[in-house]
Steps between C-alpha positions, in 0.01 A plus 500: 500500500673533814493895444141473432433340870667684673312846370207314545573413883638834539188685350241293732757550817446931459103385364431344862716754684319806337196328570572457904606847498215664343229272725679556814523918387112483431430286803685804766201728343197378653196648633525459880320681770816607759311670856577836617466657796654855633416818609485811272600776646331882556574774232707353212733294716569187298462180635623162337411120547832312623511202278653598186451316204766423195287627167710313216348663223613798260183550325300806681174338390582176729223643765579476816137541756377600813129439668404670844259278643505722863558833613517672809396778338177400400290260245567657150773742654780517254926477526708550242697246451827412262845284498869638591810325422736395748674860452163700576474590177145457366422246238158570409283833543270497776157395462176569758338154596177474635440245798257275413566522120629177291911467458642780235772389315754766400811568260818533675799706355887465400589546907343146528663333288657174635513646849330429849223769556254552796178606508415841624245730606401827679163724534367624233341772749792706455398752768342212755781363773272176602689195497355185388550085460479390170394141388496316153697325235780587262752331164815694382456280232179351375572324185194728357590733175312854499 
């Protein structure tokens, strides 16, 4: 009988532990709205929000989403914009957003896994060598499957 306690008190100790674990893992992957603001640069010149954010996921349909609510550049201008690891290594493909338009929510890949990442930009006027403020909201990590 004594046996039989103790497995049971074991058994709900790793119950309520795996249970804190997995709300506080789900609870990191919410859908917030973090601001941006920074300058693309002419040509194809990258140009990269400061504030890195940790992305705690593995799973490359975790979306991670930007919205450009201003350009310099115009009302429905578009920048391409995607996320880079720490290392500078991409960890999405790039994707042309349109100012104005709702917030696009986009897979990632393996180089942001369970890594900071930053957002990042540039013209997609590949041949134009305006610089321009950009404006709007961004999530490495929304907590949205696509």
């Amino acid at each position: 009988m004594k046996r039989f306690k103790k497995l049971i008190s074991i058994t709900l100790c790793i119950f309520a532990f795996a249970t804190i674990f997995a709300t506080n893992a789900f609870a990191a992957a919410t859908n917030n709205d973090y601001n941006f603001d920074f300058k693309i640069q002419g040509s194809v010149d990258n140009a990269q929000d400061p504030t890195g954010r940790y992305r705690g996921t593995t799973n490359n349909n975790h979306s991670w989403k930007v919205q450009l609510t201003s350009s310099g550049e115009g009302e429905k201008t578009i920048t391409k914009f995607w996320i880079e690891n720490k290392n500078g290594t991409n960890a999405s493909s790039a994707y042309n957003i349109k100012q104005g338009n709702p917030a696009e929510y986009k897979p990632a890949n393996d180089y942001g896994d369970s890594t900071t990442v930053y957002l990042t930009g540039e013209n997609n006027n590949y041949a134009s060598s305006k610089q321009y403020v950009v404006k709007g909201f961004w999530d490495e990590e929304t907590g949205i499957f696509l």
